[in-house]
Structure formats: C-alpha cells, structure tokens
C-alpha positions in Angstrom: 27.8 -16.1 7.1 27.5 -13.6 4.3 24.6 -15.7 2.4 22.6 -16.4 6.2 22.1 -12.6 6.5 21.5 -11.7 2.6 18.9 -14.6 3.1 17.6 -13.0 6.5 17.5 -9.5 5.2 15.3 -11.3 2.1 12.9 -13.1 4.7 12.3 -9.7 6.5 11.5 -7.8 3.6 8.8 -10.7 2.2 7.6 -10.4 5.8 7.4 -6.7 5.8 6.0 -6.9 2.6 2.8 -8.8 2.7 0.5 -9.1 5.6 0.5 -13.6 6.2 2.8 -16.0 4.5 1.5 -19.7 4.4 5.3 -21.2 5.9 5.4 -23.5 2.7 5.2 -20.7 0.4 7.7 -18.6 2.3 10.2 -21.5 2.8 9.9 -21.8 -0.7 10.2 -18.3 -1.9 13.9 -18.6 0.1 15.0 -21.9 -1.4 15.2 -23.5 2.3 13.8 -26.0 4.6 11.0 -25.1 6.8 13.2 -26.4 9.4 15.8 -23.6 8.4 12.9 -21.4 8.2 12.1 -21.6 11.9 15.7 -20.9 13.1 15.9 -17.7 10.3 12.3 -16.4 11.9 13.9 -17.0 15.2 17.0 -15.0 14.8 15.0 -12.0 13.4 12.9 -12.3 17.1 16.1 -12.1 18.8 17.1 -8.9 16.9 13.6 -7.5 18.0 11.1 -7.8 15.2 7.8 -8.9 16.1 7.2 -12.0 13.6 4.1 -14.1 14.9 3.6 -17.9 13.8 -0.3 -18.8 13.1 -0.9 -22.4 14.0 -3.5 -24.4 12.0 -3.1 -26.5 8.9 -0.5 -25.4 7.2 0.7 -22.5 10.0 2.3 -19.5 8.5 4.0 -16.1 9.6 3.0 -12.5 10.0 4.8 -9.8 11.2 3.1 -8.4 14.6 2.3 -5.3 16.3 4.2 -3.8 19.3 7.6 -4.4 21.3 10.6 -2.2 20.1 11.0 -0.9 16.6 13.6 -2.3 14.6 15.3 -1.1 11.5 13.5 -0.5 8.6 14.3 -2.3 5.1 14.5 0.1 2.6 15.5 -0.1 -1.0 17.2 2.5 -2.6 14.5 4.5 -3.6 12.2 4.1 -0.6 15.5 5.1 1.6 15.7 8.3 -0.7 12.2 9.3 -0.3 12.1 8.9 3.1 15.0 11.2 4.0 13.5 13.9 1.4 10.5 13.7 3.0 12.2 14.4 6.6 13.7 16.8 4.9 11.0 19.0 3.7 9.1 17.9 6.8 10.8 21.2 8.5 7.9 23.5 6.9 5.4 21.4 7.9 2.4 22.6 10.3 3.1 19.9 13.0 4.5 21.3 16.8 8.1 20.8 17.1 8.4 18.6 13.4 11.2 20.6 12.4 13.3 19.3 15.6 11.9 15.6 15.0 12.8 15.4 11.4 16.0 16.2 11.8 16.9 14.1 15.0 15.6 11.2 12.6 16.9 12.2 9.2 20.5 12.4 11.1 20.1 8.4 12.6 18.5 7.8 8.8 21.8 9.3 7.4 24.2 6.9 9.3 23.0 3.8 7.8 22.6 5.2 4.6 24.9 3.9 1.4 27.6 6.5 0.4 26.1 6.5 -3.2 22.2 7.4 -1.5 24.2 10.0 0.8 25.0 11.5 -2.4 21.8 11.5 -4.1 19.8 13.0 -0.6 22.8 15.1 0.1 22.2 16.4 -4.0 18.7 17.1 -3.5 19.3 18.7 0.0 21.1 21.9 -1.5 18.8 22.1 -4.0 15.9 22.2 -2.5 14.3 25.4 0.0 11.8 24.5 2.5 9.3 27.3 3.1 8.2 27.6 6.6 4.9 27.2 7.8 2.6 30.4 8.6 0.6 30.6 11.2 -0.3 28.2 14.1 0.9 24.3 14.4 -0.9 21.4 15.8 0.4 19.2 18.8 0.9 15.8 17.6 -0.3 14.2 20.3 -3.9 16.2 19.0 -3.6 14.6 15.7 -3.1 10.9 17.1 -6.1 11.7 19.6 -8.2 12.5 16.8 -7.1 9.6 14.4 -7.4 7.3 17.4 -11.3 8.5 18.6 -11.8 7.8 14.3 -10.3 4.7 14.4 -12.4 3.5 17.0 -15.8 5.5 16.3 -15.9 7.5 19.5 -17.7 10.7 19.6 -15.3 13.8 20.0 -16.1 16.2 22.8 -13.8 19.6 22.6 -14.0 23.6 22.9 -13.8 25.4 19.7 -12.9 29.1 18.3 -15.0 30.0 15.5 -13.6 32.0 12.7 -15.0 34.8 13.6 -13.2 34.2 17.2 -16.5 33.1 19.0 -16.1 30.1 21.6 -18.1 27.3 22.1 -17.8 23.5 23.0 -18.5 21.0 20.5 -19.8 17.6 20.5 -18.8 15.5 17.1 -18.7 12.4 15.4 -15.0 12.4 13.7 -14.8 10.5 10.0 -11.6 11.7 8.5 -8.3 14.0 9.4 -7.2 15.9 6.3 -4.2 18.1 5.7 -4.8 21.1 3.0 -1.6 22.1 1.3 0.4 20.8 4.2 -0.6 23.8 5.7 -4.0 23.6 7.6 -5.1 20.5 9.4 -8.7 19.9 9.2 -11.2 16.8 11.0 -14.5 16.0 9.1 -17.2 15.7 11.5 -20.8 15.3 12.1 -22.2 17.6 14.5 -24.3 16.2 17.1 -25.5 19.5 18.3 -26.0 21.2 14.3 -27.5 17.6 13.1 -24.9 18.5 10.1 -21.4 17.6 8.6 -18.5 20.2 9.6 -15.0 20.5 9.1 -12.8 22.0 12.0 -9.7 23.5 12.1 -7.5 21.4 14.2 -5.7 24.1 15.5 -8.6 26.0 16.7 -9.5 22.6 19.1 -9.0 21.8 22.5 -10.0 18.1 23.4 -11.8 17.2 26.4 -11.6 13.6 27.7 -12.7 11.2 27.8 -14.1 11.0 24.5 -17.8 10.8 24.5 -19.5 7.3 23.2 -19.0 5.2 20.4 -21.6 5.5 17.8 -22.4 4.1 14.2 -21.1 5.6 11.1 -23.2 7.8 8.9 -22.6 7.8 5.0 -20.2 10.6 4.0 -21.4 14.0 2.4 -19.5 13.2 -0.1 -17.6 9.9 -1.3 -14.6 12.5 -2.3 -13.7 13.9 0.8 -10.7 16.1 -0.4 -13.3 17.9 -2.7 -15.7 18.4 0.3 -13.4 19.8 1.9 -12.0 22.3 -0.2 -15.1 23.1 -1.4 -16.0 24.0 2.4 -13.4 25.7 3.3 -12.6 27.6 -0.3 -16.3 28.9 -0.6 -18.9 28.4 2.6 -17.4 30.1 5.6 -17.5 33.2 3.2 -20.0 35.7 3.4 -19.6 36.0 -0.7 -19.5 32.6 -2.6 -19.2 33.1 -6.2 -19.7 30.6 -9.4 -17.9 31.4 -12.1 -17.6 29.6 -15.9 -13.5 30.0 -16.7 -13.4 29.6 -20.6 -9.9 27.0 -20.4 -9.5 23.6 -19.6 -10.5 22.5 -16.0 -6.8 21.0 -15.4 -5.3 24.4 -16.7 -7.5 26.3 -14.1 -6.8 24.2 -11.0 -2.8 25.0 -11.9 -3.4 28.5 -11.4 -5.9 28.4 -8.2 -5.2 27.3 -5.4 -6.8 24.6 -3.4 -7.4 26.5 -0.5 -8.9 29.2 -2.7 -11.4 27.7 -5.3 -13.1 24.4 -6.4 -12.7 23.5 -10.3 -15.6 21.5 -11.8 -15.0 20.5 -15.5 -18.2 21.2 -17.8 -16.1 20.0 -21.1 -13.1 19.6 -22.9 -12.8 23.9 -23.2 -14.8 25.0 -20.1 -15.3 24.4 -16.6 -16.8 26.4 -13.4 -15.2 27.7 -10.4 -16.8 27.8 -7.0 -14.5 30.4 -4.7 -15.7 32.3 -2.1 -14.5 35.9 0.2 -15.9 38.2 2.8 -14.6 40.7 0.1 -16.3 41.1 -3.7 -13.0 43.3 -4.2 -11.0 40.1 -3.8 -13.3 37.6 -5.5 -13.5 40.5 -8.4 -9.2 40.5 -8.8 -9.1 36.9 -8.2 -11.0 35.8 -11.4 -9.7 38.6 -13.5 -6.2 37.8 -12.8 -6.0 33.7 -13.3 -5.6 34.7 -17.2 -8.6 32.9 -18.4 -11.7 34.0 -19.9 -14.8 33.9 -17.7 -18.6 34.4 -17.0 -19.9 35.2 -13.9 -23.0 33.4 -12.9 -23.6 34.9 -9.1 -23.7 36.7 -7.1 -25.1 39.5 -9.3 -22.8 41.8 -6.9 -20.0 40.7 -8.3 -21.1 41.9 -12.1 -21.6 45.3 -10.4 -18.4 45.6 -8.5 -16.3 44.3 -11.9 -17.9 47.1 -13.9 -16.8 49.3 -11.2 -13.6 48.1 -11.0 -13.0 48.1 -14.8 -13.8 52.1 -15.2 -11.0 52.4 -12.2 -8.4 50.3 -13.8 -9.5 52.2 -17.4 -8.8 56.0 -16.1 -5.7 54.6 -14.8 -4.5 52.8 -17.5 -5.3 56.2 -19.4 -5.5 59.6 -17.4 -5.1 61.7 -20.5 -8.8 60.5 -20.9 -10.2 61.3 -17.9 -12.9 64.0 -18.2 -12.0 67.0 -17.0 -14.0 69.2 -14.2 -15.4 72.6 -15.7 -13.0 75.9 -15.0 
C-alpha cells in the first residue's frame, strides 16, 4: 500500500511537471507496466486531478485544465516559499489579499511537515511585513485585464488622470506590471492618442464588454519593466532631468529607487540617470543625496536651482560667515 501511493505521488509530480508524457516513457520512468499505468492515472482521476490521455500512436498523458483543484505537490522548498510568500502577501496592493493569504497559508499549514512548520514558523517572527500605502486593486480587475490580454481584446474603461481629470479610454492592453509590489500598472496602446501608455490600475473602471479583438503591434520597448519605469519615474513630470552619477551603474540602482529614476550604464565607473519631479527642489536633493558624484546634463534649471541651494545649505552650515547688514 505504502509503495502504490509513493509511486502515485511520483506519477503526479512527473505529470505536474512536464506539459505531455509519451505513456511508454512515463511507464518507464515508474518501473511499471503500462497496464499498471492506466489503473495509477485512473486512481489520481478519482481523487480529482484532471489527467487527459492523447490517443494516436503511441498515446500519452497530460494533465488538463478545469474541474476541482486538488492538492498541490510540493517539495520542501517550493512548500516553504509558498507559505513565505502568503506570508508577506499581507502588504501587498491587492483588495482584501491580506484576508486571502491567510485563510490559505492556515489550510497550507495543516499539511505541512513538522520540520517545514519550523523553518516557515522561523522565518515568520522574523520577518515584518510593511503595509501597503495608498489605494488597492480589485482582483477581479486584474484577471479582467490579464484575460482581455490574453485574448487580444481592446479595453474600453473611464480613467482619472494624475492631475485628477476624467476621461474614458479606449486601449489595446499588452502587459500587466506590478512596480515594487506597490503600484499596478497595464501597458497599453491608445486608440484615441495613436501612442503607447501605461495606466494605473487603480485609477480604472472597466466597461463591458470589452471592445474588439485586434492585432498586436510591436512593443515600445522589448524590456517592458524598463519602459515602464522609465515612464512612470521621469515623463508624467513637468521636470525630467539627466544626470551622469560618477559610480558604477549597479551601485546607483541600490540607492534609487525604481519608482524614482532609470539607471543606464555608460562604463565600468559611470552611468546616467533619467528621474523626473514637478519640483527642481526635489530633483536638486535627490541627486545630491544618493552619495555619488554627478554632472547634470538638463534641464539647465536644475544647475541654477543647485547653486541656489548650495549658498543656502553654505550659510547654514556656517552662520558665523554670513555677511552682516550695515548698523
């Protein structure tokens, strides 16, 4: 009995594990007869996974789509990451994740090994969660979106602008992207603008239906996690700056943030940064505090406002030197 489900927990994780299995090959793999192969495959039906058989020479098996979701075979350490990552789901920027995560880090916990109890329960009081700021995202939205991109249908929703305007979009949606965790964001080409945009989720309401299908354009850009932080660090800004930082591009992208700035390496010693503000006051204290050398290349503004700013911070720094007004 023992070696029937060892060798029935081995078939399900070869099935879960590769997309077709010639019935040869898999029979083989487990060291039984096809014969015993078919009533193994037809005791993991009757415990509820989906496993299809594919006629033709040969015939094979596949796990299918639909009907009620088993158990999941983990290893150790895919059981561990899993239940971290429900764990630190709690500060995520989804509606109502918190209360999901746990109702299905709790059923994870059950059927987890004393020995991985440990090592999640270890890493559990040692880790802090911060909370997300700011508005969350209905889930429902983001499987609306990912389902209108899966099947190349044209988006159709209202929209608040930045700026708070309103307005009602019509878009062709390429990619959903999540920025930090913190902001969700859907690529899109604008039907209206005849030009790629990036949205924030949040800011949407969807109409339906969904508008028609259409045919997919090249992307702006074949990095989409660059395009979009270059968009949203630097172009909704009325001030976009472009700076050289005299350190190592990888040292500079530790200290800015994603959602702040874009790092382009020129060599081993420099790079540039592309960051943008409605404020030169804040572009101006950004750069001088990421503790690198640097150049500015534009706007010319921002040369005026650091000069400014540097006689400010100087008769600060030393009042005794101040000049002083005539008596």
């Amino acid at each position: 009995m023992l070696e029937t489900s060892a060798r029935l927990l081995r078939l399900l994780g070869l099935l879960q594990g590769r997309a077709y299995w010639p019935g040869a090959e898999l029979a083989g793999r487990l060291g039984i007869s096809p014969r015993t192969l078919r009533r193994d495959v037809g005791k993991l039906r009757r415990l509820g996974y989906p496993i299809d058989a594919v006629g033709g020479v040969g015939g094979g098996y596949q796990m299918g789509s639909g009907g009620a979701l088993p158990p999941l075979l983990l290893d150790d350490e895919e059981a561990v990451a899993v239940a971290v990552a429900l764990g630190t789901a709690a500060g995520g920027a989804i509606t109502g994740v918190a209360e999901t995560s746990v109702r299905a880090l709790a059923k994870l916990d059950q059927v987890l090994p004393s020995r991985l109890r440990h090592q999640v329960g270890t890493l559990g009081a040692a880790m802090v969660t911060m909370p997300a700021a700011g508005p969350t995202v209905d889930p429902a939205t983001l499987i609306a979106i990912a389902a209108a991109v899966r099947d190349r249908e044209r988006l159709r929703f209202g929209y608040v602008a930045h700026e708070g305007e309103e307005s009602v979009r019509d878009a062709e949606p390429y990619r959903l992207l999540v920025s930090g965790g913190r902001r969700w964001y859907l690529l899109g080409w604008d039907t209206t603008r005849h030009d790629w945009r990036t949205y924030r989720v949040d800011r949407m309401s969807l109409r339906v239906p969904n508008g028609p299908r259409f045919v997919p354009r090249p992307l702006p850009d074949e990095d989409v996690a660059r395009y979009l932080a270059l968009s949203t660090a630097t172009r909704p800004h009325r001030y976009q700056a472009v700076v050289t930082m005299c350190a190592p591009a990888v040292e500079v992208a530790g200290a800015v943030p994603v959602t702040l700035g874009v790092v382009e390496p020129l060599d081993e010693r420099t790079c540039v940064l592309r960051i943008g503000s409605d404020s030169l006051d804040h572009l101006a204290v950004w750069v001088a505090t990421f503790g690198f050398e640097f150049d500015v290349r534009e706007p010319p503004e921002l040369l005026e406002r650091l000069r400014t700013l540097t006689g400010r911070l100087q008769r600060a720094a030393w009042p005794s030197h101040r000049p002083r007004e005539d008596e």
